[in-house]
FISEDREN-902771 format. One line per field, with one value per residue (C-alpha): x, y, z; residue number from 1. Coordinates in pm, whole numbers. Layout:
// FISEDREN-902771
c1 <- X:...
c2 <- Y:...
c3 <- Z:...
i <- NUM:...
This chain:
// FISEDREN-902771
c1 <- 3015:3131:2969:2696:2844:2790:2869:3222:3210:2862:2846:2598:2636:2371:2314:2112:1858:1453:1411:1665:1650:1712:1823:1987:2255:2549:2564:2929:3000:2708:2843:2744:2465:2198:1872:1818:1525:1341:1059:1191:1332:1007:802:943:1005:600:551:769:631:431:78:-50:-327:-422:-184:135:243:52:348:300:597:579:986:1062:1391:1635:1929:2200:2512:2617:2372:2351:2161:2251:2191:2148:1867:1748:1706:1924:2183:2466:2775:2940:3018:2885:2513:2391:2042:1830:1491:1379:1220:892:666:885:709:1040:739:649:1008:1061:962:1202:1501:1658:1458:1562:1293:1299:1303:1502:1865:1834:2050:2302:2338:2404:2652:2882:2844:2753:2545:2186:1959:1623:1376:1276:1603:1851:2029:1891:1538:1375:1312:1641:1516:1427:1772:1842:1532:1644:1962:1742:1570:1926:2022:1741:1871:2223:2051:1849:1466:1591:1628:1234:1244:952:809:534:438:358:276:161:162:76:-136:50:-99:-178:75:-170:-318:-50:-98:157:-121:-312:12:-39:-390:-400:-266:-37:157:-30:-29:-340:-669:-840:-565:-582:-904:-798:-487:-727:-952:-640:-409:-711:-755:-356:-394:-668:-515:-218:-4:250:280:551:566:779:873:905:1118:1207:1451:1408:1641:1928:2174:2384:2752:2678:2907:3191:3253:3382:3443:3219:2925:2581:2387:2588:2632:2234:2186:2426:2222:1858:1928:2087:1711:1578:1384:1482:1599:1621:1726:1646:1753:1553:1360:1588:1554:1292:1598:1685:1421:1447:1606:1895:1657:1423:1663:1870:1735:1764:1835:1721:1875:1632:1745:2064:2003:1912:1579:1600:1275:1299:1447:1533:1867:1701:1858:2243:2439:2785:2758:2677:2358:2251:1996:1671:1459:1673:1448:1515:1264:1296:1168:1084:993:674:760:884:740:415:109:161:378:720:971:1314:1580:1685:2054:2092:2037:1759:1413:1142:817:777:469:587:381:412:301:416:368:137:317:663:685:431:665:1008:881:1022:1367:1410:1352:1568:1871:1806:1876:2181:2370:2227:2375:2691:2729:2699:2952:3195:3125:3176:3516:3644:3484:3439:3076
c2 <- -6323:-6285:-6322:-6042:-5884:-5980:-5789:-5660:-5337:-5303:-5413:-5499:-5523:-5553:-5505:-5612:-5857:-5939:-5812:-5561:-5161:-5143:-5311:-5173:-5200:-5050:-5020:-4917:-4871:-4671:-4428:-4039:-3847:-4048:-3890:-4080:-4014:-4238:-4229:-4421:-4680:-4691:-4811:-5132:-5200:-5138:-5406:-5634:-5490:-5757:-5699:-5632:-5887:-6223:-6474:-6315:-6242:-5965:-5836:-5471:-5318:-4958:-5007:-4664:-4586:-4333:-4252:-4190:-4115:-4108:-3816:-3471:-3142:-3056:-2710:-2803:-3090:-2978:-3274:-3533:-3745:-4007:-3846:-4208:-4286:-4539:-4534:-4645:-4696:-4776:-4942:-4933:-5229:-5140:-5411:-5677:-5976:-6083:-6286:-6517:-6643:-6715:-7170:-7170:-6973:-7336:-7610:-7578:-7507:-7759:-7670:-7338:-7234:-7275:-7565:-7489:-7194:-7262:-7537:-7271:-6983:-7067:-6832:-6736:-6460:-6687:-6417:-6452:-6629:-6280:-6260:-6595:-6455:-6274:-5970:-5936:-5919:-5588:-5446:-5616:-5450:-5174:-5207:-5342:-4964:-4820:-5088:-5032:-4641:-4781:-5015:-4715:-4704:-4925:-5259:-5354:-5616:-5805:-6067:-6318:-6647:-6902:-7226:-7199:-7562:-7801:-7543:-7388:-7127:-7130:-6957:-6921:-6669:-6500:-6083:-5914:-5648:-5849:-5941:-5641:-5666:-5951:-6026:-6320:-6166:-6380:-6292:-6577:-6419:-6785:-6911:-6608:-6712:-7045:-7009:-6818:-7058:-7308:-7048:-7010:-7331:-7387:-7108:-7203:-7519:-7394:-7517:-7367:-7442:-7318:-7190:-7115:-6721:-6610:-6287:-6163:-5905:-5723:-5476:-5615:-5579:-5867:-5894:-5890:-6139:-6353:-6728:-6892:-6747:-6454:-6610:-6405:-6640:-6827:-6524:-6461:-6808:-6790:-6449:-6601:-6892:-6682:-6549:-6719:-7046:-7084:-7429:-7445:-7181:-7235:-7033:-7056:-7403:-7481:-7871:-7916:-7879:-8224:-8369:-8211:-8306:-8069:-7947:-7839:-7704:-7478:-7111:-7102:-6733:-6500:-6213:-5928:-5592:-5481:-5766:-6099:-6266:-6607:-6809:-6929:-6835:-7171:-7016:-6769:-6486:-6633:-6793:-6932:-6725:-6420:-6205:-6267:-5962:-6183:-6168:-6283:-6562:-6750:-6933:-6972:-7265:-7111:-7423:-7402:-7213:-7392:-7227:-7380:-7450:-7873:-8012:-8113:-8372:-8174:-8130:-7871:-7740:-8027:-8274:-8387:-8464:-8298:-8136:-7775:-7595:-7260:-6962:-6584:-6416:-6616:-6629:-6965:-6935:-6717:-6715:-6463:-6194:-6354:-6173:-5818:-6009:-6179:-5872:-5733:-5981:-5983:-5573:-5630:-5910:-5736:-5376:-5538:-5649:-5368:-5180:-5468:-5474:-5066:-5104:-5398:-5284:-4877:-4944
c3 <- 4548:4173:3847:3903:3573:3184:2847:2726:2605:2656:3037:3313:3660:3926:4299:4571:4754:4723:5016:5114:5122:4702:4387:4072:3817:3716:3273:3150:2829:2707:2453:2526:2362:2413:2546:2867:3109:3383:3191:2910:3147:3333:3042:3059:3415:3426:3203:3473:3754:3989:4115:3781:3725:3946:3728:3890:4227:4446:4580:4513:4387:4209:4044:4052:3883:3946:3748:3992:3734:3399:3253:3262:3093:2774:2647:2324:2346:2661:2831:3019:2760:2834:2931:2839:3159:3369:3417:3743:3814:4132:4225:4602:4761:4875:4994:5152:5341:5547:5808:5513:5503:5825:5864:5550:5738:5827:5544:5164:4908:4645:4308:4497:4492:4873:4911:4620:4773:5120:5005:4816:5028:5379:5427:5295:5253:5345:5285:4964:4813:4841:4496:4357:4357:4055:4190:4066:3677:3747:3699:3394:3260:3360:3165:2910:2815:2839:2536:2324:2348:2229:1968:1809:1683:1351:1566:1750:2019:2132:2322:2373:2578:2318:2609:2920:3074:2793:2561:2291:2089:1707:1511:1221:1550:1563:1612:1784:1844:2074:2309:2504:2495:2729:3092:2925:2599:2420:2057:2027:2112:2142:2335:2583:2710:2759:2962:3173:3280:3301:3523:3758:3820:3883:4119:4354:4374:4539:4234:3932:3573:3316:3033:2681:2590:2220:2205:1864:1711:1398:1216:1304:1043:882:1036:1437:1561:1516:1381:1683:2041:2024:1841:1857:1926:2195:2356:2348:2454:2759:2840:2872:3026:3303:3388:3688:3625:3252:3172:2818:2522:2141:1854:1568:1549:1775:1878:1562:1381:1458:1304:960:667:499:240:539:765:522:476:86:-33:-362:-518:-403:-567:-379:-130:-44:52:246:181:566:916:1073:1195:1374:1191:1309:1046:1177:1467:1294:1234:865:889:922:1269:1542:1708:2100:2282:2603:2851:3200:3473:3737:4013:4221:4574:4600:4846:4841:5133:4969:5118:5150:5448:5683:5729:5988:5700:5881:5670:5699:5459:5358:5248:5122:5242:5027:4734:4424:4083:3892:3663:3646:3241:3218:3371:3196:2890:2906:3109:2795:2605:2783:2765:2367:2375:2596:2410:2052:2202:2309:1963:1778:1945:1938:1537:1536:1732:1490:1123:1207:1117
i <- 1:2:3:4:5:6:7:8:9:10:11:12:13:14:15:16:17:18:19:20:21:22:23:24:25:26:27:28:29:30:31:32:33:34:35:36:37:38:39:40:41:42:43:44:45:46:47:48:49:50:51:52:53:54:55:56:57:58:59:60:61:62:63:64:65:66:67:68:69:70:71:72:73:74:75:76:77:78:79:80:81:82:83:84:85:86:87:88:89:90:91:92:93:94:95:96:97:98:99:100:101:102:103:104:105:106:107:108:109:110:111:112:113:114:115:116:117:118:119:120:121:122:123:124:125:126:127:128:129:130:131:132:133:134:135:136:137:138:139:140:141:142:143:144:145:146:147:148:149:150:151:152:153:154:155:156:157:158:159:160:161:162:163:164:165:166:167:168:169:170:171:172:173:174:175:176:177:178:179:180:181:182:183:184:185:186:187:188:189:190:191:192:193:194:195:196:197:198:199:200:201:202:203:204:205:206:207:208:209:210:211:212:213:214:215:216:217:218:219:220:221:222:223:224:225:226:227:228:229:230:231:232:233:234:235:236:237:238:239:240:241:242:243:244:245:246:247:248:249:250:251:252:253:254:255:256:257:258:259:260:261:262:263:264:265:266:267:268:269:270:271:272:273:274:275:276:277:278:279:280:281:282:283:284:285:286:287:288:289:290:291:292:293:294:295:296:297:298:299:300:301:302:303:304:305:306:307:308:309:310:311:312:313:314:315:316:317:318:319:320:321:322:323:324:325:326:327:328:329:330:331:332:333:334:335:336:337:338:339:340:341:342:343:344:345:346:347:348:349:350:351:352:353:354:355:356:357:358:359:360:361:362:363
């Protein structure tokens, strides 16, 4: 199988199956000197981590990481930093149910990459959905922490759900302290409560909803980029919608751009001292393909999951037709958990960009 990599100087590469022995990643290109411990890459696998509250799966995974390669004990900080070669990390599979798999091993989910998958390959991992299954996200937030470390404390990431199902929050709500004080990432306190009651009720009916992720990017500095191959925001674009379940990617206001006029839509600017103020972000902080030093701004659309209690109509590998009612522990909604992924894909693409501007401008 190919494509398990993405990045160019700043590169990714993961490893392994939902539910075999391990899964992990491989980061090259991660310059040396950086203090790197498992600590600081735990804190954000922890926020991915299943089994954390009823609205996501129960499966109970504790994603411990270990470094493997690429740091070592310096004398002089007296800790672990990057040696600048490659960084691989692993997570250990735990709490595999391969039993719950087993009345799918020869009828294709729908909504799955069961069929797809078969079709190209010949040959699937059943339990669980092998490499096409999100337990795979866990890597990239892995390689995710050792980004941020690249990126530096000067650029913050963050994300939130803003819709779960049809109820969107109120953005005159918005608190980014409240995100992690709720089960959701919801940065609406009101809005919180209701999703509850709604993601309940989705639950004990057997059923799924989706949902849209907000994940933001501040500090990053005018010039990340370039105006036609290696656009920014393409690149961040290709990068979320390569998480599991996402089926649509905006930047900025996105598809609401299409509905404004040009005196709407264009981020007007001011002289403000040595800089520049734009009065709006509908670019999403990308001009031309390059950062223009507001926010950086993607939403994300992540679909219901699709494994669900309800008998479906599907086929078998015989092509025969038959129903499928698909047993396990699953998340009601898989958005909820997309929010440190896409976190995580932002630091990725934004780290891979800064070097890529270093190596071409020397800044």
């Amino acid at each position: 199988m190919s494509h398990n990599s993405f990045g160019h100087l700043f590169r990714v590469t993961t490893w392994g199956e939902s539910h075999g022995p391990a899964i992990g990643c491989v980061v090259d290109g991660c310059p040396p000197g950086l203090a790197l411990t498992p600590e600081f890459i735990q804190q954000y696998l922890d926020k991915r981590r299943p089994g954390t509250s009823r609205f996501v799966t129960q499966r109970q995974e504790e994603d411990k990481v270990r470094i493997l390669s690429g740091v070592f004990e310096d004398d002089r900080t007296g800790g672990p930093v990057t040696t600048g070669t490659p960084i691989s990390l692993i997570i250990e599979n735990t709490d595999q149910r391969s039993k719950d798999y087993s009345e799918i091993r020869d009828s294709y989910r729908p909504g799955h990459a069961d069929y797809v998958y078969d079709q190209k390959y010949g040959v699937r991992d059943y339990r669980g959905g092998g490499r096409s299954s999100a337990r795979e996200t866990a890597s990239r937030v892995a390689a995710g922490a050792v980004a941020r470390m690249v990126l530096g404390s000067g650029v913050a990431i963050r994300g939130a759900v803003v819709q779960i199902g049809p109820h969107a929050i109120d953005r005159a709500n918005w608190n980014w302290d409240v995100v992690e004080q709720n089960p959701f990432w919801c940065p609406d306190a009101d809005m919180a409560l209701k999703w509850e009651t709604f993601l309940d009720e989705t639950r004990k009916a057997g059923s799924s909803c989706g949902a849209i992720v907000e994940v933001v990017a501040e500090g990053v500095p005018p010039g990340w980029g370039a105006p036609v191959y290696g656009k920014l925001d393409a690149d961040l674009a290709g990068a979320l919608m390569s998480i599991n379940a996402v089926k649509g990617v905006e930047i900025g206001a996105g598809f609401a751009s299409a509905a404004m006029s040009g005196e709407d839509n264009a981020d007007q600017m001011r002289r403000a001292g040595n800089g520049v103020k734009f009065l709006s972000n509908n670019n999403g902080g990308v001009l031309g393909g390059i950062s223009s030093g507001q926010p950086v701004v993607a939403r994300i659309a992540v679909k219901p999951t699709s494994s669900i209690l309800t008998p479906r109509q599907t086929i078998n590998r015989q092509g025969e037709d038959t129903d499928i009612r698909t047993r396990g522990r699953h998340d009601p909604c898989v958005g909820i958990r997309a929010v440190p992924v896409a976190e995580a894909m932002m630091a990725c693409v934004l780290a891979d960009h800064r070097l890529r501007h270093r190596g071409q401008t020397g800044r």
